[in-house]
Jmol script that loads the backbone (N, CA, C; Angstrom):
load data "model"
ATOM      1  N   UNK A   1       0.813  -1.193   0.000  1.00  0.00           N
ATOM      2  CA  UNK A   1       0.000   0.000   0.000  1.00  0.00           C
ATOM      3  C   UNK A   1       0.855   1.255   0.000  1.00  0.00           C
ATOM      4  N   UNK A   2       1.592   1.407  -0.949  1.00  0.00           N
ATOM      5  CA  UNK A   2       2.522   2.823  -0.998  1.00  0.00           C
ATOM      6  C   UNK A   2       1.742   4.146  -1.096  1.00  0.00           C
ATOM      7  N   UNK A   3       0.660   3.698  -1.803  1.00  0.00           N
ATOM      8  CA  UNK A   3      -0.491   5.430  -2.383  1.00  0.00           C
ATOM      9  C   UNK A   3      -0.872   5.696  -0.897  1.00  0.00           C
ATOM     10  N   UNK A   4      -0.957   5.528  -0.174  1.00  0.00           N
ATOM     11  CA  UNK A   4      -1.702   5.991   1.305  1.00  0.00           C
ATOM     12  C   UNK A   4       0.047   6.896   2.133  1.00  0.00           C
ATOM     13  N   UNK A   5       0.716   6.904   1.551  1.00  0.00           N
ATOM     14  CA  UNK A   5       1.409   7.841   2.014  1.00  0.00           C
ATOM     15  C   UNK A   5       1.455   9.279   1.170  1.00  0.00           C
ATOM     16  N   UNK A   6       0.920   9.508   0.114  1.00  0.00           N
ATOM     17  CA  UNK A   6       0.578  10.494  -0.681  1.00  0.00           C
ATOM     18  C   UNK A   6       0.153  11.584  -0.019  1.00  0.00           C
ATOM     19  N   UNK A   7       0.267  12.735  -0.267  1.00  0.00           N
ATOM     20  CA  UNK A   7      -0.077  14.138   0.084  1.00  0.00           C
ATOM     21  C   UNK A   7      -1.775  14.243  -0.210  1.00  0.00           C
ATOM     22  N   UNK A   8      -2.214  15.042   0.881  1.00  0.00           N
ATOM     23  CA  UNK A   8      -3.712  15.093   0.599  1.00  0.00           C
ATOM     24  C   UNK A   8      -4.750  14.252   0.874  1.00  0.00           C
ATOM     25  N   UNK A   9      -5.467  13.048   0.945  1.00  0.00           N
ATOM     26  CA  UNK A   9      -6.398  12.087   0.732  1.00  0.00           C
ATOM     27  C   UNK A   9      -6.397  11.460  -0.649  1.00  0.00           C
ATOM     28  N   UNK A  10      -5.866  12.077  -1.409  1.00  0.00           N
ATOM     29  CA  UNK A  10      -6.295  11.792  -2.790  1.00  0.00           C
ATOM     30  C   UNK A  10      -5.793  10.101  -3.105  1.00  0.00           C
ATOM     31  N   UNK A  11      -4.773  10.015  -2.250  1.00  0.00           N
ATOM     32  CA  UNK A  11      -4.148   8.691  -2.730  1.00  0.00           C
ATOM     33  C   UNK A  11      -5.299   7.395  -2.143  1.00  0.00           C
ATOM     34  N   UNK A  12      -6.105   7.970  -0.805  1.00  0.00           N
ATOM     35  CA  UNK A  12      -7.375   6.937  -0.049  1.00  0.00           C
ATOM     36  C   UNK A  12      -8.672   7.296  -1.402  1.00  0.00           C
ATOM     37  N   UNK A  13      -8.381   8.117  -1.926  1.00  0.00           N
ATOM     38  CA  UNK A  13      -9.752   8.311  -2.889  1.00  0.00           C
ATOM     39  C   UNK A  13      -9.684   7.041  -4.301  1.00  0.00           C
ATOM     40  N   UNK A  14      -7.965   7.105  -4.535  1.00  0.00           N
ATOM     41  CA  UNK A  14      -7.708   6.089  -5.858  1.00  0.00           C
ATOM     42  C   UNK A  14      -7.786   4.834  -5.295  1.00  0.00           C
ATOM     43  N   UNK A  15      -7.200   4.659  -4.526  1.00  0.00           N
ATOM     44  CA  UNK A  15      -7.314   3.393  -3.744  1.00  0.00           C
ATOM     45  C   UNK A  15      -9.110   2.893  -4.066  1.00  0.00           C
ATOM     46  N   UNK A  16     -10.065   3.855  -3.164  1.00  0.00           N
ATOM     47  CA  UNK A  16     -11.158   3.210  -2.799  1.00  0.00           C
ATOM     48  C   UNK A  16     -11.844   3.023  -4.475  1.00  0.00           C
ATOM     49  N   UNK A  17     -11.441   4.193  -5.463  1.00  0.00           N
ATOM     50  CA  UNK A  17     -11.991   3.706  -6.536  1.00  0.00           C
ATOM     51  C   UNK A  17     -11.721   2.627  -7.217  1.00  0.00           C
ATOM     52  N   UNK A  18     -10.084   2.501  -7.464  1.00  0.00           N
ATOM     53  CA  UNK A  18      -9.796   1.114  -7.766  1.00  0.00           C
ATOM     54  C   UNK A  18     -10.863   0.302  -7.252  1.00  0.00           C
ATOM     55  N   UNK A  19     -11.114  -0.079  -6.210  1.00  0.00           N
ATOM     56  CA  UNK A  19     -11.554  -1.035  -5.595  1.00  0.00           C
ATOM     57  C   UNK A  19     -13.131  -1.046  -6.166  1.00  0.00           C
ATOM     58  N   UNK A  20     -13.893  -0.136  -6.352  1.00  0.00           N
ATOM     59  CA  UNK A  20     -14.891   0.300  -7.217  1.00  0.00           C
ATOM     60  C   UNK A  20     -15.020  -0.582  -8.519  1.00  0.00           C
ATOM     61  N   UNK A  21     -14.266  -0.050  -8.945  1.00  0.00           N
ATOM     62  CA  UNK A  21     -14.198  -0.452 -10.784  1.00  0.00           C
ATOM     63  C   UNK A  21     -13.935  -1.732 -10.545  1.00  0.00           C
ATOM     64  N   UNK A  22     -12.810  -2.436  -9.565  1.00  0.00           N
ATOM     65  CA  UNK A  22     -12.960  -3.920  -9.539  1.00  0.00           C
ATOM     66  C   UNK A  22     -14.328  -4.609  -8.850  1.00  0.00           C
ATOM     67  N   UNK A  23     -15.324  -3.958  -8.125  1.00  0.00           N
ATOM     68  CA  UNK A  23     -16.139  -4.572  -7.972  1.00  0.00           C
ATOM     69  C   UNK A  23     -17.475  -4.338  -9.097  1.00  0.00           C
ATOM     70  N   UNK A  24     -17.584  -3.523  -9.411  1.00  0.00           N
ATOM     71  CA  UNK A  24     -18.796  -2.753 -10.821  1.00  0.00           C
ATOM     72  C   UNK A  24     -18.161  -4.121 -11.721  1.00  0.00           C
ATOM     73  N   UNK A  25     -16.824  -4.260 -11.945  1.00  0.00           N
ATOM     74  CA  UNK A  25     -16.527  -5.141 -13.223  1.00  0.00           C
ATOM     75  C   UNK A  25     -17.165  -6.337 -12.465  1.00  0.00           C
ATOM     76  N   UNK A  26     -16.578  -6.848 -11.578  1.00  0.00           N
ATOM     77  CA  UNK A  26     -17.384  -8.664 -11.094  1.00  0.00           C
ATOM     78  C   UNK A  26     -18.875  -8.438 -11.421  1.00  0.00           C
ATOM     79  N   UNK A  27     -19.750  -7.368 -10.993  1.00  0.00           N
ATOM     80  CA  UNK A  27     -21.035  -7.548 -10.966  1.00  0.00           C
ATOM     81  C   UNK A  27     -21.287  -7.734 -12.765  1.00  0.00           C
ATOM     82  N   UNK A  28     -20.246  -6.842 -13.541  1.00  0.00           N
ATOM     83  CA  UNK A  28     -20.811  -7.020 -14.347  1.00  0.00           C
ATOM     84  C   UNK A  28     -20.841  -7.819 -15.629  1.00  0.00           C
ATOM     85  N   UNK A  29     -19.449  -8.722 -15.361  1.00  0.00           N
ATOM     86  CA  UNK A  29     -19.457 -10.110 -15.798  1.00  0.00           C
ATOM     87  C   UNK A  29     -20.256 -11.203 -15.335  1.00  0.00           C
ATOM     88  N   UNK A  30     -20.737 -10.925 -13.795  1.00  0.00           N
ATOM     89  CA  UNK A  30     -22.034 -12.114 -13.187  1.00  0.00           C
ATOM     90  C   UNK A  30     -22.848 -11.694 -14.288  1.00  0.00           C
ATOM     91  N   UNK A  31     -23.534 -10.359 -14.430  1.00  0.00           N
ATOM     92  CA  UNK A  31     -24.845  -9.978 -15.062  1.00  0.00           C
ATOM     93  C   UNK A  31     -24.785 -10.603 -16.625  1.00  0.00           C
ATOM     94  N   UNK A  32     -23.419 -10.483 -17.138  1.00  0.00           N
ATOM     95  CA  UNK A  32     -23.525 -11.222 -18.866  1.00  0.00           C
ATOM     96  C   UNK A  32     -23.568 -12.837 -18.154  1.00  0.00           C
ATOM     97  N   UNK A  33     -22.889 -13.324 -17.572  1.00  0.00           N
ATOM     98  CA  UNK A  33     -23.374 -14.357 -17.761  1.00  0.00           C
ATOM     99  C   UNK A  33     -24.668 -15.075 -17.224  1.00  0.00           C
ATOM    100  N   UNK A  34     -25.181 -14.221 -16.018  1.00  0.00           N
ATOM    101  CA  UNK A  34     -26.853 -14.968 -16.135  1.00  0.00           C
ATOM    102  C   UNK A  34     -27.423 -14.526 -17.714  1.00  0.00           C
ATOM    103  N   UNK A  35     -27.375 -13.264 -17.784  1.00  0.00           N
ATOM    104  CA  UNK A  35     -27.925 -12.608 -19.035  1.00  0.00           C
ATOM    105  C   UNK A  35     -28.297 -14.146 -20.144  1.00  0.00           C
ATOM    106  N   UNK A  36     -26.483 -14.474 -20.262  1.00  0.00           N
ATOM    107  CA  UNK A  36     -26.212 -15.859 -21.198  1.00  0.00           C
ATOM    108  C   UNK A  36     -26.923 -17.104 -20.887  1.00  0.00           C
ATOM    109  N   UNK A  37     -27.187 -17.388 -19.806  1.00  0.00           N
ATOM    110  CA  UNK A  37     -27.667 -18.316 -18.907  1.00  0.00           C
ATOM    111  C   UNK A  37     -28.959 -18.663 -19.385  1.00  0.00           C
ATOM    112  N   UNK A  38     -29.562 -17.443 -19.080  1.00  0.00           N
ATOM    113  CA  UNK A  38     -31.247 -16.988 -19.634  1.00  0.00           C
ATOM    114  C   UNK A  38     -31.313 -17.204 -20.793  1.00  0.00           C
ATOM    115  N   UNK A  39     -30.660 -16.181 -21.880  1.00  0.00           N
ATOM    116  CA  UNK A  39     -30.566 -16.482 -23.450  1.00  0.00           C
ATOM    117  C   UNK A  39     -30.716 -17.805 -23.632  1.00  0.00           C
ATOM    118  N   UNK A  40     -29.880 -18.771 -22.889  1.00  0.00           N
ATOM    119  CA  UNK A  40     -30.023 -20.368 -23.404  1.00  0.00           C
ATOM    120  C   UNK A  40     -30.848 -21.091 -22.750  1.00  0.00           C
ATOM    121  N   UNK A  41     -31.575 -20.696 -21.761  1.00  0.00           N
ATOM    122  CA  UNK A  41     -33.307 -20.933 -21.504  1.00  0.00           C
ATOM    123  C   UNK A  41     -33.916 -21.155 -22.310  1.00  0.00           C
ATOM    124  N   UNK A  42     -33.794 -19.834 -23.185  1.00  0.00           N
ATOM    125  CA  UNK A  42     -34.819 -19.601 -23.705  1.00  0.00           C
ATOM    126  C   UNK A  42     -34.657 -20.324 -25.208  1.00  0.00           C
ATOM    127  N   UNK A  43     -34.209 -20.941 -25.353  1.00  0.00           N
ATOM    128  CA  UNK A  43     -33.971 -21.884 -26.328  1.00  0.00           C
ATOM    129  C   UNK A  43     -34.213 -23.346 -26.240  1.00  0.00           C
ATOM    130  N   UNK A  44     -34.219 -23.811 -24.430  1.00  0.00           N
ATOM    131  CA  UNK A  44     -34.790 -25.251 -24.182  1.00  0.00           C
ATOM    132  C   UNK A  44     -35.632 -25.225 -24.147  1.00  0.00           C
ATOM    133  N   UNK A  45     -36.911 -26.267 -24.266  1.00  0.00           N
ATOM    134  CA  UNK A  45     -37.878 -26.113 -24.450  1.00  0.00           C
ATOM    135  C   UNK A  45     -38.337 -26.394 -22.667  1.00  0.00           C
ATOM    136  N   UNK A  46     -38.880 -25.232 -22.227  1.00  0.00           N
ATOM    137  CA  UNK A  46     -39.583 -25.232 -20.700  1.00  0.00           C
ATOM    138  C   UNK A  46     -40.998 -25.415 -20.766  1.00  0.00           C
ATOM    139  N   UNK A  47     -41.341 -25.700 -19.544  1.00  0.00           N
ATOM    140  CA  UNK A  47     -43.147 -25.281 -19.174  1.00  0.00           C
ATOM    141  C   UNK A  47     -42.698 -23.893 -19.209  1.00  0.00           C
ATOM    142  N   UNK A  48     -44.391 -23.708 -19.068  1.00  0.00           N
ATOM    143  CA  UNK A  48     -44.576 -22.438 -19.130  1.00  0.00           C
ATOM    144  C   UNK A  48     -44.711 -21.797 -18.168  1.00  0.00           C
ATOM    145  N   UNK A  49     -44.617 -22.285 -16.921  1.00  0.00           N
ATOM    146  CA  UNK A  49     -44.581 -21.932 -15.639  1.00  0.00           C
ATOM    147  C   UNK A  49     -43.001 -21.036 -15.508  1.00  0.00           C
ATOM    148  N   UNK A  50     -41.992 -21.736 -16.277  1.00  0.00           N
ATOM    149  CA  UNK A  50     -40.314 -21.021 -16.036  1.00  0.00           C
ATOM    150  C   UNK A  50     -40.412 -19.957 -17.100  1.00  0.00           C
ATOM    151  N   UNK A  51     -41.368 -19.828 -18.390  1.00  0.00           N
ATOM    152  CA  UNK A  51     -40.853 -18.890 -19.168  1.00  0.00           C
ATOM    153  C   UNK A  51     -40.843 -17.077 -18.348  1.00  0.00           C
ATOM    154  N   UNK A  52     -42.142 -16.704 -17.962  1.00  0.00           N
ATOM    155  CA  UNK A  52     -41.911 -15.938 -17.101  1.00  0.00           C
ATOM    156  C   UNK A  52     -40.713 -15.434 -16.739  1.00  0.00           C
ATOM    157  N   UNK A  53     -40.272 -16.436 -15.852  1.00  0.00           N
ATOM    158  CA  UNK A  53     -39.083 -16.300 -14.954  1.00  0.00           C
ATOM    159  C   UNK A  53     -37.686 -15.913 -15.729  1.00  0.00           C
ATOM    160  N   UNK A  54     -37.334 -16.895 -16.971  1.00  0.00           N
ATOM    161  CA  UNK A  54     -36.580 -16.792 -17.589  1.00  0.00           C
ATOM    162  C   UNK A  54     -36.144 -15.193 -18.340  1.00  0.00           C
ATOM    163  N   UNK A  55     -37.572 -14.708 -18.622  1.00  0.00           N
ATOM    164  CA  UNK A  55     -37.465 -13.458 -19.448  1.00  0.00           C
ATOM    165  C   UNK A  55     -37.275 -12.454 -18.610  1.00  0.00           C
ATOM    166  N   UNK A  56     -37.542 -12.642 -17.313  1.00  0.00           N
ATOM    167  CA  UNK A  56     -37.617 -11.361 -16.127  1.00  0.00           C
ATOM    168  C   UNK A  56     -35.956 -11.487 -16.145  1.00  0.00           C
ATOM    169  N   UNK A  57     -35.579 -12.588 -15.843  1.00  0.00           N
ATOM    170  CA  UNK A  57     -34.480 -12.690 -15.345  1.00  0.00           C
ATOM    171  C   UNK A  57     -33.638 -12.411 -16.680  1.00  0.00           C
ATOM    172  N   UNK A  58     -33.350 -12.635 -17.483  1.00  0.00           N
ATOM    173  CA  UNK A  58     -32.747 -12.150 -19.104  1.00  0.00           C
ATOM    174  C   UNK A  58     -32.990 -10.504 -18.835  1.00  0.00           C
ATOM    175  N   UNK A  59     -34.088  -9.888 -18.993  1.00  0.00           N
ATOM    176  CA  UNK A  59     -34.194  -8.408 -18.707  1.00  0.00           C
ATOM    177  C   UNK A  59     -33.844  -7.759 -17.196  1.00  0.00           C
ATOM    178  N   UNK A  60     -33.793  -8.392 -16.779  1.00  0.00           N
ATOM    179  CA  UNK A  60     -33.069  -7.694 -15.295  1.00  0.00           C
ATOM    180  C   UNK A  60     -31.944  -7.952 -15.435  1.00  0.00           C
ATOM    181  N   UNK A  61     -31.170  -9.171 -15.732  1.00  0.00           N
ATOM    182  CA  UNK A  61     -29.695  -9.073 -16.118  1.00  0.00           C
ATOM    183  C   UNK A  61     -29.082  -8.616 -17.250  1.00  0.00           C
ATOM    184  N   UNK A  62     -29.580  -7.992 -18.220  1.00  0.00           N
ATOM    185  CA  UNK A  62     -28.916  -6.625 -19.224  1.00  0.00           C
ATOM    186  C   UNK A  62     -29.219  -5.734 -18.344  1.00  0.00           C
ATOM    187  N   UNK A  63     -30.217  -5.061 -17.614  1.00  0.00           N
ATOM    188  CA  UNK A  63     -30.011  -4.083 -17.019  1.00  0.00           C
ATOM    189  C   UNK A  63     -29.116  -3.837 -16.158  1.00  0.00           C
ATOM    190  N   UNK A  64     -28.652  -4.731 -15.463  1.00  0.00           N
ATOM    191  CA  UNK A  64     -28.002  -4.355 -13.670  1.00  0.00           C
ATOM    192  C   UNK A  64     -26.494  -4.887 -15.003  1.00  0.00           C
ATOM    193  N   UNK A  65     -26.041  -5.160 -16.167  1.00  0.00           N
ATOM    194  CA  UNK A  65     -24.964  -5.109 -16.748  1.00  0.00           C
ATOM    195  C   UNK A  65     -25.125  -3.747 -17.355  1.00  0.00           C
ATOM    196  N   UNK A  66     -25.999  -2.911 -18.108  1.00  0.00           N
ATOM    197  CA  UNK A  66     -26.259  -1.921 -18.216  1.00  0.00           C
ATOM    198  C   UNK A  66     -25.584  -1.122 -17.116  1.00  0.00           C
ATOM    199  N   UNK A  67     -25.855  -0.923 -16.211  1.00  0.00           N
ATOM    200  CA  UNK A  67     -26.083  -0.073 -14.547  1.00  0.00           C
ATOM    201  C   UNK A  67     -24.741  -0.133 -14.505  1.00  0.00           C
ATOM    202  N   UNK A  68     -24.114  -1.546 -14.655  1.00  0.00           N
ATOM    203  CA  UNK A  68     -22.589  -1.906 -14.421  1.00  0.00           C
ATOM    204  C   UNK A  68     -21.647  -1.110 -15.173  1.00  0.00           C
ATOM    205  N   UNK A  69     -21.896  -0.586 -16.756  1.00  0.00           N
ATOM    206  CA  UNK A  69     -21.035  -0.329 -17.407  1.00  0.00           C
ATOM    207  C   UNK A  69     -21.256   1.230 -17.217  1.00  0.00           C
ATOM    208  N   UNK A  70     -22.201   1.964 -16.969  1.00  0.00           N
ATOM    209  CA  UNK A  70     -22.391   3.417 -16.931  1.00  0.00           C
ATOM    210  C   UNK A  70     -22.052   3.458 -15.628  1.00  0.00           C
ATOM    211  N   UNK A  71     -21.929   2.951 -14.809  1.00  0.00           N
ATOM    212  CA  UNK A  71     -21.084   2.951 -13.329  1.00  0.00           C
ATOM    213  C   UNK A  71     -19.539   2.864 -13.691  1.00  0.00           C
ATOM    214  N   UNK A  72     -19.145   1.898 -13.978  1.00  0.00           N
ATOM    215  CA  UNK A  72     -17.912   1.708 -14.522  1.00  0.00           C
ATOM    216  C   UNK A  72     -17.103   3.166 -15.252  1.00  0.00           C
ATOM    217  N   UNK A  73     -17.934   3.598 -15.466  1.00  0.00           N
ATOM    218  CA  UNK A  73     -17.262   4.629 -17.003  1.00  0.00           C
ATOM    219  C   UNK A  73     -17.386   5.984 -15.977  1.00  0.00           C
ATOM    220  N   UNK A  74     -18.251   6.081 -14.991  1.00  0.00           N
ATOM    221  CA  UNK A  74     -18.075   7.008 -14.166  1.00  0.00           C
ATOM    222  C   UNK A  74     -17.110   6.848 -13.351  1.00  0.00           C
ATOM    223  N   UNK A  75     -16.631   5.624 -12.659  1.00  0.00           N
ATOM    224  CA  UNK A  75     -15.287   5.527 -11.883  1.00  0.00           C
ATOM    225  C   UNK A  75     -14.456   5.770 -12.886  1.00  0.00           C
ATOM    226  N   UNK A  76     -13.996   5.064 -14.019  1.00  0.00           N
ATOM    227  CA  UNK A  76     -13.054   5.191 -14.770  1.00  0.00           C
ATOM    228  C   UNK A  76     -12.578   7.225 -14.455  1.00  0.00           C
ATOM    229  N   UNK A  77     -13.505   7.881 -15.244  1.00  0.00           N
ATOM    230  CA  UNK A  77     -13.664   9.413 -15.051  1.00  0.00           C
ATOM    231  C   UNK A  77     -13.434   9.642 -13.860  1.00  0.00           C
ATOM    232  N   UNK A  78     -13.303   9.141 -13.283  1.00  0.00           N
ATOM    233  CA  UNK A  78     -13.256   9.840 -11.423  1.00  0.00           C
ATOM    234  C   UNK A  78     -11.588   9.529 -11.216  1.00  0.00           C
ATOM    235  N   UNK A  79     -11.190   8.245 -11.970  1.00  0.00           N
ATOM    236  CA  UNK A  79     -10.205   7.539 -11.249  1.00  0.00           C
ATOM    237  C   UNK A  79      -8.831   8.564 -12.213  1.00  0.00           C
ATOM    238  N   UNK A  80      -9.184   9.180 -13.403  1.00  0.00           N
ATOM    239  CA  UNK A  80      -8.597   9.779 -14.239  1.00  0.00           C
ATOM    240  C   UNK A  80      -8.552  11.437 -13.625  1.00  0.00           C
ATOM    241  N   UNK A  81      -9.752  12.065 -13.256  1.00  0.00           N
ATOM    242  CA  UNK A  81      -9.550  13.032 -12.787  1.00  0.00           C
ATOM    243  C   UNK A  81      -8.675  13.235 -11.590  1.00  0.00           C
ATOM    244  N   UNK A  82      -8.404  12.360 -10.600  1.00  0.00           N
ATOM    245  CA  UNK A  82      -8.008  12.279  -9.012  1.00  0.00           C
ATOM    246  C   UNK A  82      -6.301  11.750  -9.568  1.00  0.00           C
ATOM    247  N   UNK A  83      -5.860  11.460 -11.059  1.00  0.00           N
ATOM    248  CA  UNK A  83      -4.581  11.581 -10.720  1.00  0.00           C
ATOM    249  C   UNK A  83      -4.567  13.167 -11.357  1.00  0.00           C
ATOM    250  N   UNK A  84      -5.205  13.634 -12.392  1.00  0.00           N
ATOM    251  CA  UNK A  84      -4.518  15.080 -12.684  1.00  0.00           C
ATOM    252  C   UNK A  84      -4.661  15.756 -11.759  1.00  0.00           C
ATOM    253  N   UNK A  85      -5.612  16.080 -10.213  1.00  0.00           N
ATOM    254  CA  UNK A  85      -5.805  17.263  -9.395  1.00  0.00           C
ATOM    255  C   UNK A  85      -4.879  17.785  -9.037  1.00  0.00           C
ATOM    256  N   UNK A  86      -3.659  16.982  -8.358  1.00  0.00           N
ATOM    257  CA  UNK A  86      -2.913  17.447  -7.675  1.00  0.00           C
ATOM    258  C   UNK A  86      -1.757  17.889  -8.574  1.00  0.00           C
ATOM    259  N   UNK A  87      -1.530  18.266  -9.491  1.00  0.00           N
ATOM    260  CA  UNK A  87      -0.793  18.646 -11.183  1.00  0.00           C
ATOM    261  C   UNK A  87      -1.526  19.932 -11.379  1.00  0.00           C
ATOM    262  N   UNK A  88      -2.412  19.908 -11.259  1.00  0.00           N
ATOM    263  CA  UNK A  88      -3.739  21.255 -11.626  1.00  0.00           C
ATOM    264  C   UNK A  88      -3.372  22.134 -10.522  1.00  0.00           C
ATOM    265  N   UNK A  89      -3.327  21.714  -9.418  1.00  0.00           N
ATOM    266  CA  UNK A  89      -3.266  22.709  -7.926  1.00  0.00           C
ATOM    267  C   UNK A  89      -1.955  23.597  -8.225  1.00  0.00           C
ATOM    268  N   UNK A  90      -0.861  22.637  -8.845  1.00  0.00           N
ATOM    269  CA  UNK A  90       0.757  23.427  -8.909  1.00  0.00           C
ATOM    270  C   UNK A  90       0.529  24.432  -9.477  1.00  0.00           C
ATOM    271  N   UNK A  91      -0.573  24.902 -10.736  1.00  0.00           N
ATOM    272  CA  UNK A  91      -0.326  25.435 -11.878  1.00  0.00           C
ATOM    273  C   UNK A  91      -0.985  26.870 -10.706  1.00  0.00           C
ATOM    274  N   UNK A  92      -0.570  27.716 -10.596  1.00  0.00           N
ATOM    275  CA  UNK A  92      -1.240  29.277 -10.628  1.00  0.00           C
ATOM    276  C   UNK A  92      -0.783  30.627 -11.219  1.00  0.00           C
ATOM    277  N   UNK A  93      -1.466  30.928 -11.561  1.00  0.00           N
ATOM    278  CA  UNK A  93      -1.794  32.259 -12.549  1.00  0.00           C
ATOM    279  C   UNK A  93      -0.856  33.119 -11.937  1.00  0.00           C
ATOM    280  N   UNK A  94       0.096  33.804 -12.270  1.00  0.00           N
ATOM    281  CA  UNK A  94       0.901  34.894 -11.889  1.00  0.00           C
ATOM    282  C   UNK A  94       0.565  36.285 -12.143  1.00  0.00           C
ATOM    283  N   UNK A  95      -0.101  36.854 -11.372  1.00  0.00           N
ATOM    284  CA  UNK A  95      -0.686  38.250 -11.255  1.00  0.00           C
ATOM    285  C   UNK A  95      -0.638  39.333 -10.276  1.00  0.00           C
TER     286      UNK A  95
END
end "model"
wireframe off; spacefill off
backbone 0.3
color backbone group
C-alpha cells in the first residue's frame, strides 16, 4: 500500500476507486453471464410456468450489466480526474 502515504487524501480516494471499478466489473461479468444463462433458456424447451421467470431474469440481467457499465465509465472518469488534481493545484496564474 505505498499510495496511502501520498499528500492530501487523494491517494485513499484512488485506492477506494480502484476497488470500485474492480467490484462494478465482477457484478458485471455475473450480469452477462446470467444474461447468457437466460438467453439459453430460452432456447430449451420449458413449461410455461419457467418462461416468465426466464425473461424477467434475461431483462433484469442486461439491465443491472447496463447499470454496471455506466457505473464503470463514471469511476473510470473519477479515477482519471483524481490523478490530474494534484498537477492542476501546482499550476497558478501569476498576477
Amino acid at each position: 500500500m505505498p499510495y496511502l502515504f501520498l499528500v492530501g487524501g487523494s491517494a485513499l480516494l484512488v485506492m477506494k476507486t480502484k476497488l470500485a471499478l474492480k467490484v462494478v466489473g465482477l457484478i458485471g461479468v455475473l450480469a452477462l453471464i446470467s444474461a447468457g444463462y437466460c438467453f439459453w433458456l430460452m432456447t430449451v424447451p420449458l413449461s410455461y410456468d419457467w418462461v416468465p421467470f426466464v425473461l424477467i431474469g434475461f431483462v433484469v440481467s442486461i439491465g443491472v450489466f447496463v447499470i454496471s457499465l455506466i457505473t464503470s465509465i463514471i469511476v473510470l472518469k473519477r479515477l482519471r480526474r483524481s490523478h490530474r488534481a494534484p498537477n492542476a493545484s501546482q499550476i497558478r496564474p501569476t498576477i
